[in-house]
C-alpha positions as CSV (number, residue, x, y, z in Angstrom):
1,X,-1.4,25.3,15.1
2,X,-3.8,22.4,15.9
3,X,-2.9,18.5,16.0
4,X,-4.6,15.8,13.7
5,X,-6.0,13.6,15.9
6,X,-4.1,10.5,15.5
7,X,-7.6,8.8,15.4
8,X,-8.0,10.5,11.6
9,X,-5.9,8.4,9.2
10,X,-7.7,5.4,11.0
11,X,-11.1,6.7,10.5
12,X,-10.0,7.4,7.0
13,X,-8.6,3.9,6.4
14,X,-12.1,2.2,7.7
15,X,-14.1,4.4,5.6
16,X,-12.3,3.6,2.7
17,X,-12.3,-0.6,3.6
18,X,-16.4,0.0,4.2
19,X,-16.7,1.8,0.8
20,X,-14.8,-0.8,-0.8
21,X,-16.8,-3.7,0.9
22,X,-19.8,-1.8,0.4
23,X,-19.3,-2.1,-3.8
24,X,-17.1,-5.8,-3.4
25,X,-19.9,-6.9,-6.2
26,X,-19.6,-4.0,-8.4
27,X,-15.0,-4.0,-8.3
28,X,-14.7,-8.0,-8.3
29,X,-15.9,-8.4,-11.7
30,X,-14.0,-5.1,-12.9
31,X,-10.3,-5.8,-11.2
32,X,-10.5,-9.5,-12.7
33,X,-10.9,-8.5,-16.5
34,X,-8.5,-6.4,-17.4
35,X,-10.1,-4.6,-20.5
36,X,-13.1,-3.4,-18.5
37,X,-11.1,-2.6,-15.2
38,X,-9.5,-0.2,-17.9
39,X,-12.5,1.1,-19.2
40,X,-14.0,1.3,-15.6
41,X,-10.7,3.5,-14.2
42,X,-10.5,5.6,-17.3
43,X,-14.5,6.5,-17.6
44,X,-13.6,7.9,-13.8
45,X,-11.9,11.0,-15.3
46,X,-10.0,12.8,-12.5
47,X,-11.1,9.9,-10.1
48,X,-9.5,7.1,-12.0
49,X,-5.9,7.9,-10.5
50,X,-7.1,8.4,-7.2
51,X,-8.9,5.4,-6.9
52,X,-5.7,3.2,-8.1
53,X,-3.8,5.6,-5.6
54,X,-6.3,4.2,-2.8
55,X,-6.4,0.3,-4.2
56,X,-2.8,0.5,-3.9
57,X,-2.7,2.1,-0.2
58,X,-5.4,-0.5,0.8
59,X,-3.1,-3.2,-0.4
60,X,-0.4,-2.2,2.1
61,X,-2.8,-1.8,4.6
62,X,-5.0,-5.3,4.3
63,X,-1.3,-7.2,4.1
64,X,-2.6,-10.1,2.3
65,X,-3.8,-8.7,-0.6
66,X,-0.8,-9.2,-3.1
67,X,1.0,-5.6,-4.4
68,X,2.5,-6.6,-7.5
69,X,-0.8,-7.1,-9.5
70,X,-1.8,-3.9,-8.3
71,X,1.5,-2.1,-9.8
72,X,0.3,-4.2,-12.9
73,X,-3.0,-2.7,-12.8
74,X,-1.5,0.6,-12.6
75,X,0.7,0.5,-15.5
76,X,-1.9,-1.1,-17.6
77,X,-4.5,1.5,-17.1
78,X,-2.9,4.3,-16.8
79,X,0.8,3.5,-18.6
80,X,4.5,3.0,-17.7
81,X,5.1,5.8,-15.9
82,X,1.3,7.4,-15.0
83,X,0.8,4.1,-13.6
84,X,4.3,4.0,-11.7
85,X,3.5,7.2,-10.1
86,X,-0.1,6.6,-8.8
87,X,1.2,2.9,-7.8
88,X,4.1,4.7,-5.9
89,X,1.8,7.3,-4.0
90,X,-0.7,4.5,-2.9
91,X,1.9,2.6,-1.3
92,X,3.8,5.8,0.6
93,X,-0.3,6.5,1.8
94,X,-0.4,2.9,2.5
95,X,2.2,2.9,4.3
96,X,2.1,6.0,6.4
97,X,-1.3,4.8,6.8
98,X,0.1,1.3,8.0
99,X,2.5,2.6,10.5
100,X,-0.3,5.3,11.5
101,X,-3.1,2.5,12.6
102,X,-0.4,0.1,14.0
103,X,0.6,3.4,16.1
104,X,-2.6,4.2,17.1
105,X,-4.0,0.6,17.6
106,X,-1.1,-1.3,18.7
107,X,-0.1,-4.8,18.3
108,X,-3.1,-6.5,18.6
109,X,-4.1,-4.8,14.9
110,X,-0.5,-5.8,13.7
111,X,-1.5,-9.1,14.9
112,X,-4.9,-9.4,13.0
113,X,-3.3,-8.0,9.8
114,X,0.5,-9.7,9.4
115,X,-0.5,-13.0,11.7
116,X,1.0,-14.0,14.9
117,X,3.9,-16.0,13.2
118,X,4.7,-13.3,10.8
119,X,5.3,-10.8,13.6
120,X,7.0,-13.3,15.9
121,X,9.5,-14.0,13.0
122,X,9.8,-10.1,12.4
123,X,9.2,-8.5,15.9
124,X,13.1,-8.2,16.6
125,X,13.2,-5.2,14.4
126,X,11.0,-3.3,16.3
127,X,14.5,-2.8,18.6
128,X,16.5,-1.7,15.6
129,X,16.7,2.2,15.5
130,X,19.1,2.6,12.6
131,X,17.9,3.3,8.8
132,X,20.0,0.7,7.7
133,X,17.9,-2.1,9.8
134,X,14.8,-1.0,8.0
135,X,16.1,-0.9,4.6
136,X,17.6,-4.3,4.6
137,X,13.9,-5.2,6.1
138,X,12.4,-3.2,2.8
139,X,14.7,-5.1,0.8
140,X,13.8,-8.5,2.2
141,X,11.2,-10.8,1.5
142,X,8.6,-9.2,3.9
143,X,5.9,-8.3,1.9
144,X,4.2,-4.4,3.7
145,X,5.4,-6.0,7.3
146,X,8.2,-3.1,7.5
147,X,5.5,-0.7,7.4
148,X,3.1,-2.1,10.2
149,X,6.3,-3.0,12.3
150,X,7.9,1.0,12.0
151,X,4.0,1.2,13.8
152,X,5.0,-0.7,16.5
153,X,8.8,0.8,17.1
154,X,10.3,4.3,18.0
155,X,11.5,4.9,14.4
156,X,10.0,7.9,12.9
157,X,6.9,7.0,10.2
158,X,8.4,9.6,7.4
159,X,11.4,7.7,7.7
160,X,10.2,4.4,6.8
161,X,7.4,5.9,4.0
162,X,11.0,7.2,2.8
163,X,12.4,4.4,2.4
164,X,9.4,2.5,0.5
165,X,9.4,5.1,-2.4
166,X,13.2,5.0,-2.6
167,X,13.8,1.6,-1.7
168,X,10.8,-0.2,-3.7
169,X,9.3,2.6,-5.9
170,X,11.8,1.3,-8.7
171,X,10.4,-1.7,-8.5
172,X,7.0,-0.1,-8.5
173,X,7.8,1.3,-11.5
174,X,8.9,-1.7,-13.6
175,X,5.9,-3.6,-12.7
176,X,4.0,-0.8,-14.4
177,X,5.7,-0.7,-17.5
178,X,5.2,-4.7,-17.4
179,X,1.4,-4.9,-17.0
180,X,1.6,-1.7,-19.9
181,X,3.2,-4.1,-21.9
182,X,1.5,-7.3,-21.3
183,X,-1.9,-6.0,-22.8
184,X,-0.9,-3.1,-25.1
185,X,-3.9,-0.9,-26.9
């Protein structure tokens, strides 16, 4: 059986950043009305949830965009619990994806994503090696640090996708159901 290159998930990541750039004029107007980023996700058919899947891995991956009006997006497009699941499977791609480049790339990319600061404050985790270090860092106020960290450490990169979904998907979830509910049909 052959090996993925562990260049792919990078490659994949910077093709999906140039498409995005590439049509920055086209989404901008889109993402900030939320009846036509509606009408814009639905008229996608089958593509609709897999580009919310990929807006919500990018926002793991490009740390300072802000997840929780993405899991808003997601519930009001595509409902409560449509919604909660695409939002939850773009941030365990995000985040494998986030671990994966920080693997590949090292801390320098960590750096240029999270900040020196960030990582300074944060960087003592990348000793920890038990599951219940990284969940009380999923459950802290780190924003998608945890994920480009687990990057950086020894600790295994399903292990810390597992612990997003279980850890945060809940959350994931209610943020959905609030952005169905803040601009019902």
């Amino acid at each position: 059986m052959k090996r993925i290159s562990p260049w792919l998930p990078g490659l994949i990541v910077l093709l999906i950043l140039f498409v995005a750039w590439w049509h920055r004029e086209t989404l901008r107007p889109i993402l900030s009305n939320a009846s036509l980023a509606r009408t814009y996700f639905r008229s996608l058919g089958v593509w609709g949830p897999v580009a919310v899947i990929f807006l919500n891995a990018l926002q793991i991956v490009v740390a300072p965009l802000p997840g929780y009006p993405t899991y808003i997006a997601a519930g009001y497009v595509f409902g409560p619990w449509a919604g909660g699941i695409y939002a939850t499977l773009g941030m365990a791609l995000g985040g494998w994806a986030a671990a994966t480049l920080a693997r590949v790339f090292g801390r320098p990319l960590v750096v240029r994503i999270v900040g020196e600061e960030k990582l300074r404050r944060w960087e003592h985790l990348l000793r920890a090696d038990t599951i219940w270090a990284w969940a009380l860092a999923m459950l802290a106020p780190t924003g998608d640090i945890p994920f480009h960290l687990a990057g950086l450490s020894s600790f295994p990169i399903w292990k810390i996708v597992l612990l997003g979904v279980s850890i945060r998907g809940p959350a994931v979830f209610v943020f959905a159901a609030l952005g169905w509910n803040l601009f019902p049909l």
